[in-house]
N, C-alpha and C positions, 0 to 999 in steps of 0.2 A: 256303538263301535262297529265299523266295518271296512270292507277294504274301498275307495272310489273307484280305484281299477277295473278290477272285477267289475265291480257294479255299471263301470261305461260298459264294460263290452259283454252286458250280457247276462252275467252271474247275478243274481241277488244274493246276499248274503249278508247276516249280521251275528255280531257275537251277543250270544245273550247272558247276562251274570248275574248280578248278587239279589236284582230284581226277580231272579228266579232260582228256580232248584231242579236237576233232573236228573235226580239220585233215587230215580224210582225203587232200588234197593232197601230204602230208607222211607220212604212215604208213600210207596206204591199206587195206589188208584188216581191219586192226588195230583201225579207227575200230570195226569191230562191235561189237567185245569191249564199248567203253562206251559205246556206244547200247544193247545187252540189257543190261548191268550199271544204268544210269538206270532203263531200263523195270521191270527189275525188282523194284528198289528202291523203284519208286513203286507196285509192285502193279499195274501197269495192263495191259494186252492189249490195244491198239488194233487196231483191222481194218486199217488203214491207217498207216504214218506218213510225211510228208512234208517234205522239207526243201527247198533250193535250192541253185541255184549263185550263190552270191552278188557281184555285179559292182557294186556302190556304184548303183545302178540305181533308177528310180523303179516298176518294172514288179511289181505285185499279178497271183498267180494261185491261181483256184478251186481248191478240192483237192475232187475229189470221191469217192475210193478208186480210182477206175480212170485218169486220166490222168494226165499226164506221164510221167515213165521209167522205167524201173526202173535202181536204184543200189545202193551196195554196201549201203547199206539203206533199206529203204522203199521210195519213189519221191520224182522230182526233178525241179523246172524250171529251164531252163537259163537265164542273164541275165534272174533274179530276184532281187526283195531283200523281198519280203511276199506271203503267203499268207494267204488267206481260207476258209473253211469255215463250211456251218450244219449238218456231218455229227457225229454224234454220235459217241464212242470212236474218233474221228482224230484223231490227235496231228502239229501242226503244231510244228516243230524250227527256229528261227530259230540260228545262231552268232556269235560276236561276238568280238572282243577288247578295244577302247577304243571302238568305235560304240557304240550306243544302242540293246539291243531294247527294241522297243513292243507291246507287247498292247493290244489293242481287244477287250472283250467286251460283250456286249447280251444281257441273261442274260432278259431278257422274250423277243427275236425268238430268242434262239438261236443266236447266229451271232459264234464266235471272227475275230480276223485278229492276223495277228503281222509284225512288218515290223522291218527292218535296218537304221537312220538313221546312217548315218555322215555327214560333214559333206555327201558331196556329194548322197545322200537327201535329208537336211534341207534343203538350198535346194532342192529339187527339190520340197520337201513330202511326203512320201510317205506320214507320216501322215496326213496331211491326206485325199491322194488314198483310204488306205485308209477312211478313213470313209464320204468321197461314196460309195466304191463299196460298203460298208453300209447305208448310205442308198437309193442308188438301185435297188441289184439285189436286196436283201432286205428294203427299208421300215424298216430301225431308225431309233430318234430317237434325237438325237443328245444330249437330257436322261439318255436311259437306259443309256446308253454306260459301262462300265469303264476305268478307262485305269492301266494300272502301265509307268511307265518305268526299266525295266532300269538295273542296275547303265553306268558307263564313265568314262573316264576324269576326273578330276578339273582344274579349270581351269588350275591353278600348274602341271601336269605336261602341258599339250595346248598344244605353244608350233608354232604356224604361222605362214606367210607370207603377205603380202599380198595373194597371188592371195587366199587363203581369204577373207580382209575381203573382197577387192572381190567376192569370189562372192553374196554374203549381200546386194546393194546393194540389191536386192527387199525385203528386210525393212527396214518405218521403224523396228524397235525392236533393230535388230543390236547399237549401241552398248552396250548392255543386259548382252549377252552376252559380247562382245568386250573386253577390253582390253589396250592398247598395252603393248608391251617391245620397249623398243630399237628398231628397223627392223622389228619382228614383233608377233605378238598372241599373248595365249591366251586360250583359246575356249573357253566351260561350255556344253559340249555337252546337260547335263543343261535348261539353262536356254534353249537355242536350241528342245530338242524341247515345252518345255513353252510355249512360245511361240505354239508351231505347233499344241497341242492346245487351248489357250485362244482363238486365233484360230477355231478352228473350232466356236468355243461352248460344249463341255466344259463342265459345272459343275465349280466349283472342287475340290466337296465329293468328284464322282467321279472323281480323279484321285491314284493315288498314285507315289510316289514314291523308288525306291531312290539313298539316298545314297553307298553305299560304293563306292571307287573302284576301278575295276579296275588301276590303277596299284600304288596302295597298300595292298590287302586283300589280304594272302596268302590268300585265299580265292580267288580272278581272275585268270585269264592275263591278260597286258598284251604287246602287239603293242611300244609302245615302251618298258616295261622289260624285257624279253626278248630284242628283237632279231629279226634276221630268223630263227632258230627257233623262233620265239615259235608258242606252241600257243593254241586257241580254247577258249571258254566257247561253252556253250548255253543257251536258254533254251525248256523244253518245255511244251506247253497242252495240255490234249483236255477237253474239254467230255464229263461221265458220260452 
């Protein structure tokens, strides 16, 4: 599973799932084994690869081969949920189970971002935030922007509580997205993040889209049909 988009103009990127796991949290040294087995299957040799520690967070950080930390691979920032790069053969590694990764590419300026939208992201905007800071620290337009939104979970199967509605009060088109069940809602996550890309101007044209649910595609780790040992998907970028 990946975007063709992206992939004419430039981006490599593939979503990785059930065939793997990368919940180093959970199986720690192990997580290697299928980060070299992705890499290598995609052929690449990045100089760098970068991931994060991911905390439902609006916080975007530079990857530029020498900072953040070093981790059981790569390098990593800590109370992160999106990375940005205009370095070329660095591979930016977002994770996910039912969240939303987002790729942003600007394949004129050159300059990938990948970002983690789980619900509390998404009101927080964080795609959003990723663009401004495409915009302002790299000069991209925002006509010339890619956007592919990641596989997550499907709306009949994402049943939350009221806090979640009333999180979302910021957005006048929540209703949209949201619909009521019983004392609760379920929430198409797919349609809150694209909300928030169209709000920022996106042409419609460059905007794509993965349908398939991480619930229901045995292709997908699903955090709620799994359980709490529910293992992670990723989804990998590097710009040749």
């Amino acid at each position: 599973m990946y975007s063709k988009r992206l992939q004419a103009h430039g981006l490599i990127n593939k979503v990785a799932g059930s065939a793997y796991n990368f919940r180093s949290q959970k199986i720690g040294q192990t997580v290697k084994n299928d980060v070299n087995r992705l890499v290598n299957e995609l052929g690449i040799h990045p100089t760098e690869l970068y991931s994060a520690q991911q905390k439902h967070t609006a916080h975007i950080e530079y990857a530029d081969g020498t900072n953040g930390e070093p981790f059981l691979y790569g390098r990593t920032f800590k109370d992160t949920d999106g990375l940005i790069t205009d370095k070329k053969n660095m591979a930016l590694l977002i994770k996910f189970a039912d969240c939303t990764p987002v790729v942003l590419f600007d394949p004129v300026r050159e300059v990938q971002a990948s970002v983690h939208s789980g619900w509390r992201g998404t009101c927080q905007r964080i795609s959003l935030r990723a663009i401004e800071k495409m915009e302002k620290e790299f000069h991209c337009q925002r006509e010339n922007i890619l956007v592919y939104l990641g596989p997550s979970i499907d709306q009949e199967n994402y049943e939350v509580g009221s806090e979640v509605y009333d999180a979302f009060d910021s957005f006048s088109n929540r209703d949209s997205f949201f619909k009521p069940r019983g004392n609760k809602y379920v929430l198409d996550m797919l349609k809150a993040n694209l909300s928030l890309i169209s709000e920022a101007g996106i042409p419609a044209e460059n905007i794509e889209m993965e349908i398939s649910s991480t619930y229901s595609d045995s292709r997908l780790h699903s955090a709620r049909k799994e359980g709490p040992d529910y293992q992670l998907n990723a989804l990998i970028t590097l710009m040749k």
